[in-house]
PDB file with SEQRES, HELIX, SHEET and CRYST1 records, atoms N, CA, C and O in Angstrom:
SEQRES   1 A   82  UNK UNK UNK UNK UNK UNK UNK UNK UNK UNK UNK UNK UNK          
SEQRES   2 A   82  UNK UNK UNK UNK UNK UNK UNK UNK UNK UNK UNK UNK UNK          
SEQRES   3 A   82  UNK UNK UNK UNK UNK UNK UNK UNK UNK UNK UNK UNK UNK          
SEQRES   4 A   82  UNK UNK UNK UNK UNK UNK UNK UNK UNK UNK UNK UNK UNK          
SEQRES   5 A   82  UNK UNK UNK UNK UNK UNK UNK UNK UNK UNK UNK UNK UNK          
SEQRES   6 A   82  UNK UNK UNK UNK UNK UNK UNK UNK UNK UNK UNK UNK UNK          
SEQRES   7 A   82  UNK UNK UNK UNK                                              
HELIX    1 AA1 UNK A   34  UNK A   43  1                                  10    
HELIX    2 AA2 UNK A   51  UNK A   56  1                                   6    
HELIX    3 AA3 UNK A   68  UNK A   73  1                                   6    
HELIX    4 AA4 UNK A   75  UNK A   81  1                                   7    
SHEET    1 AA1 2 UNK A  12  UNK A  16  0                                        
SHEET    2 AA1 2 UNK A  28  UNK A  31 -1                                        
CRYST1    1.000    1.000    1.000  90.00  90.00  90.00 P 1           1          
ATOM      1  N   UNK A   1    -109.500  89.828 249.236  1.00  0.00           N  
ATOM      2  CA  UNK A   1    -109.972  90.907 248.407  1.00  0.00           C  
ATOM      3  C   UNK A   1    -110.533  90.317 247.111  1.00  0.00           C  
ATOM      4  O   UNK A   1    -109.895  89.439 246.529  1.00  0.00           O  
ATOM      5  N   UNK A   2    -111.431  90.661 246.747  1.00  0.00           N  
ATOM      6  CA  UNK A   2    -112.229  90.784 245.287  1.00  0.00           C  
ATOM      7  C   UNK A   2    -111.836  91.248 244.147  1.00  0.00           C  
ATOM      8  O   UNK A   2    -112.158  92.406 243.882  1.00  0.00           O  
ATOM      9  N   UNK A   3    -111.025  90.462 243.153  1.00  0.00           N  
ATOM     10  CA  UNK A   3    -110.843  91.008 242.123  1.00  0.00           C  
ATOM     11  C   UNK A   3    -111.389  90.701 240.861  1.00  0.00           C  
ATOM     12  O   UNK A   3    -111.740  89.523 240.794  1.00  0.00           O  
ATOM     13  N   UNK A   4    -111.634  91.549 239.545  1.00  0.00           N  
ATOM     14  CA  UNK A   4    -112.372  91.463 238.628  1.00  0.00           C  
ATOM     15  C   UNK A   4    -111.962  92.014 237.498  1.00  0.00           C  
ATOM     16  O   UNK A   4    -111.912  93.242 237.442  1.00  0.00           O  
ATOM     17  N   UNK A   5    -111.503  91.046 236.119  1.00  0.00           N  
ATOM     18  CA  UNK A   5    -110.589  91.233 235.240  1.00  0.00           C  
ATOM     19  C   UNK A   5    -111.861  91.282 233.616  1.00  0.00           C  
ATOM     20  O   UNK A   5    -112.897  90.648 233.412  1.00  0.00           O  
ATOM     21  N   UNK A   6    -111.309  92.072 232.972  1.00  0.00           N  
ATOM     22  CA  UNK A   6    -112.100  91.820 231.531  1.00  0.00           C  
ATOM     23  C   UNK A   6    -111.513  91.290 230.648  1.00  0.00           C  
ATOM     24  O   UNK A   6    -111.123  92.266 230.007  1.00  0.00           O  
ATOM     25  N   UNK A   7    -111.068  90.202 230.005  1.00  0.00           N  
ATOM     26  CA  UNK A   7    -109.706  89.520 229.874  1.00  0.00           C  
ATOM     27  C   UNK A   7    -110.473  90.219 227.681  1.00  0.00           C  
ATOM     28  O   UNK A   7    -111.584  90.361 227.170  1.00  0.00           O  
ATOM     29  N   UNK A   8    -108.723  90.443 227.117  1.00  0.00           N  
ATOM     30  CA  UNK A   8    -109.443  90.626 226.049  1.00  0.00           C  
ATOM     31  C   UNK A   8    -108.204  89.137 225.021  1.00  0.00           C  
ATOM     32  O   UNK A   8    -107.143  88.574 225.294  1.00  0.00           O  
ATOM     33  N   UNK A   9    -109.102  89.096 223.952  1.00  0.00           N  
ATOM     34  CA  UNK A   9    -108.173  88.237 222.786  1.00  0.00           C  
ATOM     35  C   UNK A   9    -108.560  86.662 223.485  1.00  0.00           C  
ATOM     36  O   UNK A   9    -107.879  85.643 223.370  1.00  0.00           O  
ATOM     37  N   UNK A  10    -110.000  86.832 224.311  1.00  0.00           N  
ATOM     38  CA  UNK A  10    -110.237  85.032 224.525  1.00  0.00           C  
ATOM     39  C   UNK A  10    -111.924  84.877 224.686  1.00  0.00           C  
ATOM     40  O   UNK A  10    -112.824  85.716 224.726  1.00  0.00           O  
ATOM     41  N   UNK A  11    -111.917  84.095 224.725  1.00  0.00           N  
ATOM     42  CA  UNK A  11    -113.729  83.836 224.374  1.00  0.00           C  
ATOM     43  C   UNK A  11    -114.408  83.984 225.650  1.00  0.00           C  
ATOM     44  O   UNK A  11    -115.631  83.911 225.530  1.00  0.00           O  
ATOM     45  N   UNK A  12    -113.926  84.200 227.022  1.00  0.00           N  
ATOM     46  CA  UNK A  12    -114.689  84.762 228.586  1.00  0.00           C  
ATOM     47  C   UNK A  12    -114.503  86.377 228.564  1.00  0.00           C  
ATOM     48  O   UNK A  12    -113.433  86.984 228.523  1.00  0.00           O  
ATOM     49  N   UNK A  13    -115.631  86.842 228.595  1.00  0.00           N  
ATOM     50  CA  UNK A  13    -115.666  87.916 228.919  1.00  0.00           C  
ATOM     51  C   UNK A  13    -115.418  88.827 230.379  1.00  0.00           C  
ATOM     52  O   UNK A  13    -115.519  90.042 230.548  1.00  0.00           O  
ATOM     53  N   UNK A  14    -115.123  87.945 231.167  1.00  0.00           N  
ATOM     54  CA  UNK A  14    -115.212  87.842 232.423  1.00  0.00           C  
ATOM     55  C   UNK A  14    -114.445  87.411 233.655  1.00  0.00           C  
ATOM     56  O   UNK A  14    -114.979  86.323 233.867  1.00  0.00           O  
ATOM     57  N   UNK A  15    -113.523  87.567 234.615  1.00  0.00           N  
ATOM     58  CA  UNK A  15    -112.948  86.264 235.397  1.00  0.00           C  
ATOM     59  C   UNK A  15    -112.840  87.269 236.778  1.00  0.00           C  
ATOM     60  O   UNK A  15    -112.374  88.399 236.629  1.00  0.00           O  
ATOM     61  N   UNK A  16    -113.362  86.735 238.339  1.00  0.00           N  
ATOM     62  CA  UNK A  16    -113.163  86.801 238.964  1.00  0.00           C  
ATOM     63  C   UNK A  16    -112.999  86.266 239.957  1.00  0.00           C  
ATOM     64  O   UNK A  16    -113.587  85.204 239.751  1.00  0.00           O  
ATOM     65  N   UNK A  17    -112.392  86.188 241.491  1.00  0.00           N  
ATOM     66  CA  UNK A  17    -111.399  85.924 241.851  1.00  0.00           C  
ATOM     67  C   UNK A  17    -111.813  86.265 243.305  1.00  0.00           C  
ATOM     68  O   UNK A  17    -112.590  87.218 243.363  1.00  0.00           O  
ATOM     69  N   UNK A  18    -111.375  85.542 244.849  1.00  0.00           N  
ATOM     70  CA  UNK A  18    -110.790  86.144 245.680  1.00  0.00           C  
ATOM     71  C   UNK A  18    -109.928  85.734 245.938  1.00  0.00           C  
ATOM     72  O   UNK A  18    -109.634  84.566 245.685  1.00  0.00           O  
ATOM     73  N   UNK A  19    -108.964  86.813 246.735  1.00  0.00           N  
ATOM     74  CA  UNK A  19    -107.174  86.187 247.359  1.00  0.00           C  
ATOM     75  C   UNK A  19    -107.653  86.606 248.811  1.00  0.00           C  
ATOM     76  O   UNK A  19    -108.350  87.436 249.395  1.00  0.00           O  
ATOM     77  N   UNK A  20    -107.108  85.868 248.953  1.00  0.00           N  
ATOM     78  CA  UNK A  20    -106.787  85.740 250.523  1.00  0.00           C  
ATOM     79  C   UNK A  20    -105.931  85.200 250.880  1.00  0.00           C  
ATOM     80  O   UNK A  20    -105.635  84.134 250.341  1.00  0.00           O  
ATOM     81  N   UNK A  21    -105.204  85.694 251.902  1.00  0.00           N  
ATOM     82  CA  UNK A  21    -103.718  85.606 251.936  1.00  0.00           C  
ATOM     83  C   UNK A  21    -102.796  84.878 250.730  1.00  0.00           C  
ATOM     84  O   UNK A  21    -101.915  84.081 251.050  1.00  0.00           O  
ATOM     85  N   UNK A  22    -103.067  85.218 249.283  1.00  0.00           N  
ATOM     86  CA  UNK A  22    -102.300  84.826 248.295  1.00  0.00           C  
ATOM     87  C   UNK A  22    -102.949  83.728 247.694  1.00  0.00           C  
ATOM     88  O   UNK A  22    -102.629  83.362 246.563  1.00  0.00           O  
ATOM     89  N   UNK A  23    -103.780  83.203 248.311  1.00  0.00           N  
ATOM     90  CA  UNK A  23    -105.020  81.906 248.087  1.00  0.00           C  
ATOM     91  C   UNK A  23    -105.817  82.408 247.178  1.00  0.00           C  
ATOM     92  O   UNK A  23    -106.316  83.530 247.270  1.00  0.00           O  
ATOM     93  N   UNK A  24    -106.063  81.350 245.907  1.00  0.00           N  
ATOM     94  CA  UNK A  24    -107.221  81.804 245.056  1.00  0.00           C  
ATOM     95  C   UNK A  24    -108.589  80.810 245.509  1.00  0.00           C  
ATOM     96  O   UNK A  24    -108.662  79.616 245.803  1.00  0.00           O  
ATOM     97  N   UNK A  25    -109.868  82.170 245.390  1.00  0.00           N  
ATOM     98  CA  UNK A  25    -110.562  81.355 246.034  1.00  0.00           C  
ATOM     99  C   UNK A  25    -112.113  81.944 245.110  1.00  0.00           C  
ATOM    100  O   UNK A  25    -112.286  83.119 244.785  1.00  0.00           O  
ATOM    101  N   UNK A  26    -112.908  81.024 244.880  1.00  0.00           N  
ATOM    102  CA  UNK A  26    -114.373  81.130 244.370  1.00  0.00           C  
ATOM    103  C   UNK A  26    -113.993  82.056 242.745  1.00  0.00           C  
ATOM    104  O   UNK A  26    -114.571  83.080 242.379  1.00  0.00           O  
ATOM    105  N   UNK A  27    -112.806  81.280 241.946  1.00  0.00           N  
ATOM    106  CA  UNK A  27    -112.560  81.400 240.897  1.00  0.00           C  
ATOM    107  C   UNK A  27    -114.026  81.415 239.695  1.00  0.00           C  
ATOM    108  O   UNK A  27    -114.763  80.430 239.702  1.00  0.00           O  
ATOM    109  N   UNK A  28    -114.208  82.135 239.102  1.00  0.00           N  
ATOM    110  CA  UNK A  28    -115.264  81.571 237.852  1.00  0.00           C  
ATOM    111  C   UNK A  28    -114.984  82.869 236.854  1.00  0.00           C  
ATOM    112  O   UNK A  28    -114.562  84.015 237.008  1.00  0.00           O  
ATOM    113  N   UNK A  29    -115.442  82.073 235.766  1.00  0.00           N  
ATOM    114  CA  UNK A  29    -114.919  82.716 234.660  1.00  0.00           C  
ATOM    115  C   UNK A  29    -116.911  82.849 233.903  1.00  0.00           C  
ATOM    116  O   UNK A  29    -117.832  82.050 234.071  1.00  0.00           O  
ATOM    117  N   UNK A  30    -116.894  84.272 233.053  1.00  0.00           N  
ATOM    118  CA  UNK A  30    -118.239  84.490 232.210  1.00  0.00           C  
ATOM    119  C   UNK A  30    -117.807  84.371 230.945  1.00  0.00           C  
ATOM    120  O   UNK A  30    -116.920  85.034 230.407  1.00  0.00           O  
ATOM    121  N   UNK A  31    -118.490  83.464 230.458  1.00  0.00           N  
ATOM    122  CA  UNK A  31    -118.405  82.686 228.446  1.00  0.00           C  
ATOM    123  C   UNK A  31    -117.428  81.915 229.125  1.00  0.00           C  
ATOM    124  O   UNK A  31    -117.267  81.440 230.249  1.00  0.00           O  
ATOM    125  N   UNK A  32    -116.611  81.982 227.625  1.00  0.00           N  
ATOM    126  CA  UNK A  32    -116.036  81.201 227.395  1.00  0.00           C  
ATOM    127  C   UNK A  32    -116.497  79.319 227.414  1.00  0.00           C  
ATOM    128  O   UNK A  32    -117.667  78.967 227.263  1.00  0.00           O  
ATOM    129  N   UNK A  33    -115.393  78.350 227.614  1.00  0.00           N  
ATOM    130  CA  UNK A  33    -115.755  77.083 227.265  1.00  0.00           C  
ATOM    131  C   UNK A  33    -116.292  76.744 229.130  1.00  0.00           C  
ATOM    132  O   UNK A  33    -115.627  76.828 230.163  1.00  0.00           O  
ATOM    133  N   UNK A  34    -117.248  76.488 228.980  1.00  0.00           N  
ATOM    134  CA  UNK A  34    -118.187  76.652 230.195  1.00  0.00           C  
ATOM    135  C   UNK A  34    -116.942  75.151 231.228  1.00  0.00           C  
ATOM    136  O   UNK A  34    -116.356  75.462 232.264  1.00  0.00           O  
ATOM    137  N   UNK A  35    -116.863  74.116 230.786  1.00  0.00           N  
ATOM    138  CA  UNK A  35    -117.024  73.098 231.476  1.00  0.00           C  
ATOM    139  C   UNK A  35    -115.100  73.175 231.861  1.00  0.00           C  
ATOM    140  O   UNK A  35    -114.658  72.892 232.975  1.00  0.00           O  
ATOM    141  N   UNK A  36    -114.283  73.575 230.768  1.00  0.00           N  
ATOM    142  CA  UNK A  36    -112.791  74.030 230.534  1.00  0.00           C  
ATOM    143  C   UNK A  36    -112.785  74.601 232.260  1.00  0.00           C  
ATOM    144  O   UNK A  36    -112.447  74.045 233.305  1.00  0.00           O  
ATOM    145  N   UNK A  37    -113.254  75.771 231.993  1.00  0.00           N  
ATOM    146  CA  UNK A  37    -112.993  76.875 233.071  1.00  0.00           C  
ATOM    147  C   UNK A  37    -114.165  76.593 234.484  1.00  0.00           C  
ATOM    148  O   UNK A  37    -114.172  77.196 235.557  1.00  0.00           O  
ATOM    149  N   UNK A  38    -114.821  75.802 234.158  1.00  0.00           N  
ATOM    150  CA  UNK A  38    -115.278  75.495 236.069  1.00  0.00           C  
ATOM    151  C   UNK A  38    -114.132  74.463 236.465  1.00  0.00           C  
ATOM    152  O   UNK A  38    -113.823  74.447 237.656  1.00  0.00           O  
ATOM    153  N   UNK A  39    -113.532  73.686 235.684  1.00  0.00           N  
ATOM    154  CA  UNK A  39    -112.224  72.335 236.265  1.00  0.00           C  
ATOM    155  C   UNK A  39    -111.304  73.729 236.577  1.00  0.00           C  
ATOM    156  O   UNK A  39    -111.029  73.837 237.772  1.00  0.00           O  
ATOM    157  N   UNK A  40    -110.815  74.743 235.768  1.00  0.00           N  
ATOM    158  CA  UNK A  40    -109.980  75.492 236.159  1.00  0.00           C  
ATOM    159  C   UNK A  40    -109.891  76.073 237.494  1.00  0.00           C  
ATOM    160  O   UNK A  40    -108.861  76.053 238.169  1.00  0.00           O  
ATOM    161  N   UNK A  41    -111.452  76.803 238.005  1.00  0.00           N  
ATOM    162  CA  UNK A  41    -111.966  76.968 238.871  1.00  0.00           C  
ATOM    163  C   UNK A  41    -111.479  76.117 239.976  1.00  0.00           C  
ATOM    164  O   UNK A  41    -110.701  76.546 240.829  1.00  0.00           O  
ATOM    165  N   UNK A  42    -111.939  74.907 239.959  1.00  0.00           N  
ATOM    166  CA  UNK A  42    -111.557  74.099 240.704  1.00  0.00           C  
ATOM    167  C   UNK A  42    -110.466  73.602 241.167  1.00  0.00           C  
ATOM    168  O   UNK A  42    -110.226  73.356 242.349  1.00  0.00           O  
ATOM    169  N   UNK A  43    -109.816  73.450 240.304  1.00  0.00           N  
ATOM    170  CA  UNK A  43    -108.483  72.824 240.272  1.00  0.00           C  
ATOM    171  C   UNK A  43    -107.750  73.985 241.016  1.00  0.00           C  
ATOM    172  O   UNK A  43    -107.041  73.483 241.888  1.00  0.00           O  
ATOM    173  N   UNK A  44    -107.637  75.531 241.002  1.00  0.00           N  
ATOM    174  CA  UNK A  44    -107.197  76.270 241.721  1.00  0.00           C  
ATOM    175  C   UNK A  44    -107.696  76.708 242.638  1.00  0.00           C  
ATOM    176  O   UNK A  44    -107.132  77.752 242.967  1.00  0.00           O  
ATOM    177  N   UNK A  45    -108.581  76.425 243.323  1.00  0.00           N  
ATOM    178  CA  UNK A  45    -109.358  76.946 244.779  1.00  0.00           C  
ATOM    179  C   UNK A  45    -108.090  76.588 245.568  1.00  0.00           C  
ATOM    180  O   UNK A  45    -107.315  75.740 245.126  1.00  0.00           O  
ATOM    181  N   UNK A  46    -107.865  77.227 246.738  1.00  0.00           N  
ATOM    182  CA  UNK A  46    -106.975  76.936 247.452  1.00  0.00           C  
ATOM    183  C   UNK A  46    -105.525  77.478 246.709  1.00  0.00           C  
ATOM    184  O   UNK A  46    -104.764  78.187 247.367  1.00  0.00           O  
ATOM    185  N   UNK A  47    -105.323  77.248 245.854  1.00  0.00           N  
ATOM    186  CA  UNK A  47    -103.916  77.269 244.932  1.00  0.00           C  
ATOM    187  C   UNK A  47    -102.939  78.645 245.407  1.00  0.00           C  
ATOM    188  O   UNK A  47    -103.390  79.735 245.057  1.00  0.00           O  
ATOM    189  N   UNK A  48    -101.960  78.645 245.987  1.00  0.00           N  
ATOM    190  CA  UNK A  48    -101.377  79.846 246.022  1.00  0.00           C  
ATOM    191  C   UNK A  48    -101.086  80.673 245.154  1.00  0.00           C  
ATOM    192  O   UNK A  48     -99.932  80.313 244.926  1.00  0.00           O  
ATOM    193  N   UNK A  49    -101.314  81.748 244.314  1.00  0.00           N  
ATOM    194  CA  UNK A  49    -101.041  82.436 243.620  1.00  0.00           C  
ATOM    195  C   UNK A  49    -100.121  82.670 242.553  1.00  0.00           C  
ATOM    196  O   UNK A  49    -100.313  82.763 241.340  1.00  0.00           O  
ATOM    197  N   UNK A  50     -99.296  82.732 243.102  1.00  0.00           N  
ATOM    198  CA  UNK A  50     -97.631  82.598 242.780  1.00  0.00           C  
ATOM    199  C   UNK A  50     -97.355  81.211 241.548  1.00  0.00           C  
ATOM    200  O   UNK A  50     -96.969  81.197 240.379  1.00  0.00           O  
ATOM    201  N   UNK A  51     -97.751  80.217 242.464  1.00  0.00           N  
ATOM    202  CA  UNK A  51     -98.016  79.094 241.244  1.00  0.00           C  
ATOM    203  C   UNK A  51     -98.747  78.870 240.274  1.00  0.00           C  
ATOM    204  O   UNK A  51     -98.314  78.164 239.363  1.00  0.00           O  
ATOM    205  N   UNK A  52     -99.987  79.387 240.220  1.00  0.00           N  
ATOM    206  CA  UNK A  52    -101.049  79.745 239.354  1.00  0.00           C  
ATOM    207  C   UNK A  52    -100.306  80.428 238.189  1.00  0.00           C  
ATOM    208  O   UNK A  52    -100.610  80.491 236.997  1.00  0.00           O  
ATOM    209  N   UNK A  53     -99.511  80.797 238.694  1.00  0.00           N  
ATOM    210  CA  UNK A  53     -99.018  82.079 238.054  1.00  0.00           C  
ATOM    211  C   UNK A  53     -97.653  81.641 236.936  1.00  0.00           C  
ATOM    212  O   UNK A  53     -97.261  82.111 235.868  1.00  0.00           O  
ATOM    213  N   UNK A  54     -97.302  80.753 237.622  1.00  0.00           N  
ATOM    214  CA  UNK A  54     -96.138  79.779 237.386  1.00  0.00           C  
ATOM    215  C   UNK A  54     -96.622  78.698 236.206  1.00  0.00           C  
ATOM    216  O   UNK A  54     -96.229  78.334 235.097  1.00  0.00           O  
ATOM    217  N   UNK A  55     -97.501  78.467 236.946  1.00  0.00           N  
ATOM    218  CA  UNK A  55     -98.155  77.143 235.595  1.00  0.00           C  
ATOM    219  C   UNK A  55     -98.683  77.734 234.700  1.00  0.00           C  
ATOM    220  O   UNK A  55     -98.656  77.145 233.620  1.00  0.00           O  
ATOM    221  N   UNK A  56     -99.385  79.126 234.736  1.00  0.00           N  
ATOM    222  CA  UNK A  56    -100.840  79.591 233.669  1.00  0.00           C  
ATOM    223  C   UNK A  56     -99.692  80.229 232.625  1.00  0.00           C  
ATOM    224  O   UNK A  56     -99.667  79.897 231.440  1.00  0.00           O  
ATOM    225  N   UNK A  57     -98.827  81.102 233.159  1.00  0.00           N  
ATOM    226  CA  UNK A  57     -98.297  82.324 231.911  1.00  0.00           C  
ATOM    227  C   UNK A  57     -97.909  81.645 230.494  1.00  0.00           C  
ATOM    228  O   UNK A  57     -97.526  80.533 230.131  1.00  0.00           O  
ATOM    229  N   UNK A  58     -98.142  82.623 230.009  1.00  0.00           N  
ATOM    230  CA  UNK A  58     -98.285  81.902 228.368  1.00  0.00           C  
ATOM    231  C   UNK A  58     -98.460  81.331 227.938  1.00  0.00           C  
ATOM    232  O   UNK A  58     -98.029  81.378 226.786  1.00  0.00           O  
ATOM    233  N   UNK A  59     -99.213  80.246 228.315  1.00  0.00           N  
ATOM    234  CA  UNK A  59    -100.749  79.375 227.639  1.00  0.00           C  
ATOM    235  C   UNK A  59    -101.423  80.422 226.462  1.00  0.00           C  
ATOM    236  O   UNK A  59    -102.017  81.497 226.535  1.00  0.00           O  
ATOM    237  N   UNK A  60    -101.134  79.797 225.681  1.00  0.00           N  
ATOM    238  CA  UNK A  60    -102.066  79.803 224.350  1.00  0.00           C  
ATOM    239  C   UNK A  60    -103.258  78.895 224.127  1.00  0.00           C  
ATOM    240  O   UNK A  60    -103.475  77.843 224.728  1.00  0.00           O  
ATOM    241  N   UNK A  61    -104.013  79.456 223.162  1.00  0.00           N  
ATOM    242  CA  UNK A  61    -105.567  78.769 222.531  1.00  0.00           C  
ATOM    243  C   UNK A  61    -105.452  79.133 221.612  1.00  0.00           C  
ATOM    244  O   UNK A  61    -105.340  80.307 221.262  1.00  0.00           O  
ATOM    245  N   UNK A  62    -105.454  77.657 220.655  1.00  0.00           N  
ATOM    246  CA  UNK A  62    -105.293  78.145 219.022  1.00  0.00           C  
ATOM    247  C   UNK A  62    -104.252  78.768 218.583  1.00  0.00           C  
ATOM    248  O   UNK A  62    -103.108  78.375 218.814  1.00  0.00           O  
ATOM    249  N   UNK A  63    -104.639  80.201 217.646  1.00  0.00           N  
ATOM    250  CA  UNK A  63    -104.154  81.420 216.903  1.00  0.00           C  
ATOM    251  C   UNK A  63    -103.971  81.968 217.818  1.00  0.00           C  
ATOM    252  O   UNK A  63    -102.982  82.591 217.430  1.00  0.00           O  
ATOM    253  N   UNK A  64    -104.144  82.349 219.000  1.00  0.00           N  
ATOM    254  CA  UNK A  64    -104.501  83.268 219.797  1.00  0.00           C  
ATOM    255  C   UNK A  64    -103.113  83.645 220.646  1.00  0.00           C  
ATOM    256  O   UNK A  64    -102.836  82.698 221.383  1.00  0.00           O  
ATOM    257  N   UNK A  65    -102.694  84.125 220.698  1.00  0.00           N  
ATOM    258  CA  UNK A  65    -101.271  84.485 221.629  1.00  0.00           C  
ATOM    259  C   UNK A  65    -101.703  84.480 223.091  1.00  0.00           C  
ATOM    260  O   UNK A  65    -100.733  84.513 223.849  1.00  0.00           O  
ATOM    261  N   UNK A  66    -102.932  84.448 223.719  1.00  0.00           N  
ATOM    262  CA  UNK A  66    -103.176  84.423 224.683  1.00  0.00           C  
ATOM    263  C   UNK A  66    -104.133  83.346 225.141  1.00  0.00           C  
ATOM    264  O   UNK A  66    -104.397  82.540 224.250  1.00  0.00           O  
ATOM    265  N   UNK A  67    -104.829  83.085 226.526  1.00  0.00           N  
ATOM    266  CA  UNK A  67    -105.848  82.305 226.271  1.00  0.00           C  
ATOM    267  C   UNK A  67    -106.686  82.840 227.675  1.00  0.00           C  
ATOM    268  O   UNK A  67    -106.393  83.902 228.225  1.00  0.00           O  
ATOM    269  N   UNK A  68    -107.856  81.862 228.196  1.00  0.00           N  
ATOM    270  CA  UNK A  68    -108.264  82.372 229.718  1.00  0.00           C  
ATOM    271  C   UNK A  68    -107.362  81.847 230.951  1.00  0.00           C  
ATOM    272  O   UNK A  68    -107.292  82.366 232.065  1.00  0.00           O  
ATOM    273  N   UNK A  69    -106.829  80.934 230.585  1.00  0.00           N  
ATOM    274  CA  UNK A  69    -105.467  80.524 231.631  1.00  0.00           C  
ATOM    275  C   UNK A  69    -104.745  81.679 231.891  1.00  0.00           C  
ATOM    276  O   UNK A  69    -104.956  82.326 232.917  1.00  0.00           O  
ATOM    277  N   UNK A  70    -103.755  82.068 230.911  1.00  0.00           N  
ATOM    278  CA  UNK A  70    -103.064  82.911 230.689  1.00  0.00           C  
ATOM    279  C   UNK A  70    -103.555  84.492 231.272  1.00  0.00           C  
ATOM    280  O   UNK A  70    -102.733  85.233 231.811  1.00  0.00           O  
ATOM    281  N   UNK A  71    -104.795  84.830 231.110  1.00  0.00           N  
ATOM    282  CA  UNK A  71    -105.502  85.837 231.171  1.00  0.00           C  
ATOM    283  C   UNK A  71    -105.707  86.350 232.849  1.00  0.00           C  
ATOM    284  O   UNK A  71    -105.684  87.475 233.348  1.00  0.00           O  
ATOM    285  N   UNK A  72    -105.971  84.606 233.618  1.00  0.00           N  
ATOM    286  CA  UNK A  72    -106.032  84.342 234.334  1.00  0.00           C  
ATOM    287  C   UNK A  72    -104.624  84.720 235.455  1.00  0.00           C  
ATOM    288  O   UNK A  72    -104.750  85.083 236.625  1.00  0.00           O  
ATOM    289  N   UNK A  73    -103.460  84.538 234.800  1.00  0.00           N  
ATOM    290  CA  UNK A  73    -102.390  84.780 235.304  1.00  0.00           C  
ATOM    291  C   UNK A  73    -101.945  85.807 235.313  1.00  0.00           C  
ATOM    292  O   UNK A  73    -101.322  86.165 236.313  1.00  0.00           O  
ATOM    293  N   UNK A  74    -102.148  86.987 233.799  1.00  0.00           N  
ATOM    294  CA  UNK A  74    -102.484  88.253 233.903  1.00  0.00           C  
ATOM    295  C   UNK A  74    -103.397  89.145 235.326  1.00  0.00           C  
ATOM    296  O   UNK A  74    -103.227  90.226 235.891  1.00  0.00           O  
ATOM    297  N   UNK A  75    -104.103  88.337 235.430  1.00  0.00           N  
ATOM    298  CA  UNK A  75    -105.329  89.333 236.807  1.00  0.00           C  
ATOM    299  C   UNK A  75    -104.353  88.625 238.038  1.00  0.00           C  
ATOM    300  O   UNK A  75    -104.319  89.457 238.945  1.00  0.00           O  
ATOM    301  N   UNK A  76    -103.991  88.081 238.212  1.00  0.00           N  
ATOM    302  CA  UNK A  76    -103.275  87.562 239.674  1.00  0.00           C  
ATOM    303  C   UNK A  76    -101.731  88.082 239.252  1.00  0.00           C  
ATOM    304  O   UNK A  76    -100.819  88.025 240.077  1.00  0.00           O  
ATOM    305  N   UNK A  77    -101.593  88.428 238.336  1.00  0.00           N  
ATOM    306  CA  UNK A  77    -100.178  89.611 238.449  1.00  0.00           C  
ATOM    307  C   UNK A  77    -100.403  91.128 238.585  1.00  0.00           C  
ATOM    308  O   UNK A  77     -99.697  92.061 238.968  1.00  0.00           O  
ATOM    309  N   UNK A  78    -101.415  91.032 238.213  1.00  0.00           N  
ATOM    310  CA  UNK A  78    -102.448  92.974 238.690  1.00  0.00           C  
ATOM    311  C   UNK A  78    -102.513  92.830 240.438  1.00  0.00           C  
ATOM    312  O   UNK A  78    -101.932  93.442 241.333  1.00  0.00           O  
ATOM    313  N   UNK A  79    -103.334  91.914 240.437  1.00  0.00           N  
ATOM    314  CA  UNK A  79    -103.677  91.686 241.967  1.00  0.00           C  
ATOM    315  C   UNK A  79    -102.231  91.659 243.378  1.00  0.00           C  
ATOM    316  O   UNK A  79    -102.268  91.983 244.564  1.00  0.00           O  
ATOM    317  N   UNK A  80    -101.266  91.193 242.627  1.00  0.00           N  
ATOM    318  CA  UNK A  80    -100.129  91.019 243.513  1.00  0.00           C  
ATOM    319  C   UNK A  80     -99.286  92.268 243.253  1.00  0.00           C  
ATOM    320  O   UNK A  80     -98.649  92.547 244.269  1.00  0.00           O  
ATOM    321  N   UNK A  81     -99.059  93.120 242.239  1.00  0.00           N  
ATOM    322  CA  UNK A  81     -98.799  94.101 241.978  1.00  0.00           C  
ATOM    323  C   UNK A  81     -99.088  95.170 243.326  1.00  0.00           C  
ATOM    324  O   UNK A  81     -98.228  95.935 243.762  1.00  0.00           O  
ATOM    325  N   UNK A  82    -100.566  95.039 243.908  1.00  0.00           N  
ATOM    326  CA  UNK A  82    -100.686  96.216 244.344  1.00  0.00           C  
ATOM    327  C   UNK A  82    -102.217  96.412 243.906  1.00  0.00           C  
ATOM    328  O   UNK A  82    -102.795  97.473 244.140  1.00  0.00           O  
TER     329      UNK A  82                                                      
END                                                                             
């Protein structure tokens, strides 16, 4: 399934996603630090969810209480939700 997040409090306006069977797959993120978030991309293709989820939560950037990692782990806790 296709999911599609508007992440707020980080510099991507953008992040979407497919799961398949719990698999993140054809990850990419809009803005933000262009070259940051295609390794992210990458680095989680395949990645089961759950762990994504495990490693990303509460990652900070800067000032920011949040970041696109984090944001990232936010939309794959929507997505597993239901």
């Amino acid at each position: 399934m296709h999911y599609t997040l508007y992440p707020k409090g980080v510099c991507s306006s953008r992040i979407e996603l497919d799961l398949i069977d719990n698999k993140i797959h054809n990850l990419t993120y809009t803005g933000g630090c262009n070259g940051n978030l295609k390794a992210l991309g990458a680095l989680c293709e395949g990645m089961d969810a759950h762990e994504v989820i495990h490693r990303l939560s509460g990652i900070t950037c800067g000032p920011n209480s949040t970041s696109c990692s984090d944001q990232l782990a936010t939309l794959l806790k929507q997505a597993m939700e239901g």
